[in-house]
C-alpha positions in Angstrom: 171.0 94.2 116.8 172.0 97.0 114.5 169.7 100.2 113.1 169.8 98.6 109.8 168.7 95.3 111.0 165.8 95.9 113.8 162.1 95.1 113.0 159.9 97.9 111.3 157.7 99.3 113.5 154.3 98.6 113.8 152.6 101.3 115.7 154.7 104.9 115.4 153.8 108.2 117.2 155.7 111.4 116.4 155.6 114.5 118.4 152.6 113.2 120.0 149.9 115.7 122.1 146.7 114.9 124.0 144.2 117.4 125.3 141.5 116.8 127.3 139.5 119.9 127.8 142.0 122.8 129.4 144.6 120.1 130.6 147.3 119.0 128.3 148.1 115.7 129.7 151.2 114.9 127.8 152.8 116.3 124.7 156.2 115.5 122.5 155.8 111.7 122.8 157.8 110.0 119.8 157.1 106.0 120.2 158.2 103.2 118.2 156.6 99.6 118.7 158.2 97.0 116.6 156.5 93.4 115.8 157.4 91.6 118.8 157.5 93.4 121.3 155.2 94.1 124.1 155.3 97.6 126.0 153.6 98.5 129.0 152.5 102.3 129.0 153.4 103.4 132.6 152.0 107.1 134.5 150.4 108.7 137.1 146.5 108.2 137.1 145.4 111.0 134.7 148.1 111.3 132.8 146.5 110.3 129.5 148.0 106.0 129.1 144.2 105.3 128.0 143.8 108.6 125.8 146.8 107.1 124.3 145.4 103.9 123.8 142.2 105.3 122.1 144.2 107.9 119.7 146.6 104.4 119.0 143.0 102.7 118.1 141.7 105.8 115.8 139.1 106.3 118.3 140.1 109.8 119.3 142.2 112.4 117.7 145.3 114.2 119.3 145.9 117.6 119.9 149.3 117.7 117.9 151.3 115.0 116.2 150.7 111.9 114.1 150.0 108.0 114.6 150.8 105.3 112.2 150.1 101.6 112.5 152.4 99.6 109.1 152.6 102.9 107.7 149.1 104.0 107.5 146.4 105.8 110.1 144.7 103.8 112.8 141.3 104.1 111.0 142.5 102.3 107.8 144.4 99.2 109.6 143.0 95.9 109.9 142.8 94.1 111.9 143.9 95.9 114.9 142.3 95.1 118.2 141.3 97.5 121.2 139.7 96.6 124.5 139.6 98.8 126.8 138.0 99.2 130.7 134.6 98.5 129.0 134.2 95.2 128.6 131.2 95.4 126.0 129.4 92.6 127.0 125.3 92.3 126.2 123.7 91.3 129.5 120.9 89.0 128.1 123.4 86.9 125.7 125.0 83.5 126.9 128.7 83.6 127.1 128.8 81.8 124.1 126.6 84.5 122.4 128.4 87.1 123.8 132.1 86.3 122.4 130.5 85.0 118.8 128.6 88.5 118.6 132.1 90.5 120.0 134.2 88.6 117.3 131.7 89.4 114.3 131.5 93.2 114.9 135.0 93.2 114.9 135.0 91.6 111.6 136.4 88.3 113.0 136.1 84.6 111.9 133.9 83.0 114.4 133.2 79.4 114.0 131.6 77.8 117.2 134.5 75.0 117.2 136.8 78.6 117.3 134.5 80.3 120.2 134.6 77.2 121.9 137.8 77.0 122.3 138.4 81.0 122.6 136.2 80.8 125.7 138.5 76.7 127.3 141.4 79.2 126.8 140.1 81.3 129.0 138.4 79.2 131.1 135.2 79.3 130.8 134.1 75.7 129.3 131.6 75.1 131.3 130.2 78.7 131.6 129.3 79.1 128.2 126.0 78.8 128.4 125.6 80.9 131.3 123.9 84.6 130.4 126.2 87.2 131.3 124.5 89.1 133.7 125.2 86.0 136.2 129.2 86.2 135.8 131.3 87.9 138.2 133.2 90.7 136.9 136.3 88.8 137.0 134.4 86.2 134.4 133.0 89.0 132.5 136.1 90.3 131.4 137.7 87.0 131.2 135.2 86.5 128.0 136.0 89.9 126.7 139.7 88.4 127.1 138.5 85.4 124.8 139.0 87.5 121.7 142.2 87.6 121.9 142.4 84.1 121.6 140.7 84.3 118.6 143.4 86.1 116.9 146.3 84.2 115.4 147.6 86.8 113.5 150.7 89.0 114.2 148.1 92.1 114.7 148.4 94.9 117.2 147.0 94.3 120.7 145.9 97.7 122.3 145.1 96.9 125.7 143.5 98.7 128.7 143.9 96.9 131.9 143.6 93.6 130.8 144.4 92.3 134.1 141.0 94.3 135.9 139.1 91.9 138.5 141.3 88.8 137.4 142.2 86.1 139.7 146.0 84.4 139.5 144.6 81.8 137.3 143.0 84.5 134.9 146.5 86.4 134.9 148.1 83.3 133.9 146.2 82.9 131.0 146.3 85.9 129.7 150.1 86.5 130.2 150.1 82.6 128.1 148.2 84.8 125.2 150.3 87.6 125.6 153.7 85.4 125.2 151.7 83.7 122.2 151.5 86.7 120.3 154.6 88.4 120.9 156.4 85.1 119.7 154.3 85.1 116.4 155.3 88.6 116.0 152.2 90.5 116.8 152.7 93.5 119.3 151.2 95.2 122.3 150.7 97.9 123.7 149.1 97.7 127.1 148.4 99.4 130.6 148.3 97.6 133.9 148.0 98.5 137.7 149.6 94.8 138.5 153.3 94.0 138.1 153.9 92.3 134.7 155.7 88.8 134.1 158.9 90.7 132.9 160.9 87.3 132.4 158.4 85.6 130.4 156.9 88.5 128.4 160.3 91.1 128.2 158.2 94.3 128.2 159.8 98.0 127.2 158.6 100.3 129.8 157.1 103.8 128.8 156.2 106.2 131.2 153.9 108.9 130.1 155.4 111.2 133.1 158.1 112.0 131.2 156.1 114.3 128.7 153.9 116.0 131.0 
């Protein structure tokens, strides 16, 4: 594919800096993340991938440089999702309560047929009416998960660890998501401890080591 042909990019970071407190964990990062295309944010622990994340998501600022997501600041773009380590979950909801109340603060159509079957994607049918302080963690963030099933969009996908406390059926699912949305266009930009599917998903590697 030629320069003049390849996909605009969705998310774009220039001459990117973070800071936290006296440590500058990475600085001079230029990124481009077309629709598409999923990359995997790679680094030594501490080195900033979920500072990244959050400055990516508008929810922190960086010490030097500039994000854009289509052309405009984090803050302004919807819909853009972010889940991060936090799974965000209310302890005394059922799981069906807490996926329908996670979908409508994110501004998110939430239909019960749709959390229904947000909630049999990820496999948890016949858990839905079980409170969430019962769930294992590996179910608990299997329904944060569920979201993303919600989304049919070509958005960006902004993920922490998505793979945390998941068994092989959970990864499976969520790598079937993560296929989904790249092949509708949307993008993502994720970290992970665990080995990704690199045949099915195709991932660009960044490593955050390189601009320490």
């Amino acid at each position: 594919m030629t320069a003049s042909s390849s996909p605009p990019a969705r998310l774009r970071a220039t001459n990117l800096a973070c800071r936290r407190g006296t440590r500058l964990l990475f600085k001079g990062l230029d990124l481009e993340l077309p629709a598409g295309q999923i990359m995997w944010l790679r680094g030594q622990n501490g080195r900033g991938k979920t500072s990244l994340l959050r400055i990516a998501a508008g929810l922190s600022s960086p010490e030097d440089g500039q994000v854009l997501i289509d052309g405009a600041p984090p803050r302004s773009v919807r819909p853009l999702v972010f889940i991060g380590h936090a799974n965000a979950l209310k302890e005394d909801l059922s799981v069906f309560e807490a996926l329908e109340f996670l979908l409508r603060i994110h501004g998110r159509p939430c239909q019960p047929g749709d959390v229904h079957a947000a909630l049999d994607r990820l496999g948890l049918s016949s858990r839905r009416g079980a409170m969430v302080r019962t769930l294992s963690q590996g179910q608990r963030r299997r329904v944060a998960l569920a979201r993303l099933a919600a989304h049919s969009d070509a958005s960006l996908w902004l993920l922490d660890e998505p793979f945390d406390a998941l068994d092989s059926d959970g990864v499976e699912r969520v790598n079937g998501l993560l296929a989904e949305h790249a092949g509708r266009g949307g993008s993502v930009l994720l970290t992970s401890h665990l080995s990704l599917d690199r045949p099915r998903l195709a991932p660009v590697d960044l490593d955050l080591d390189r601009y320490c």
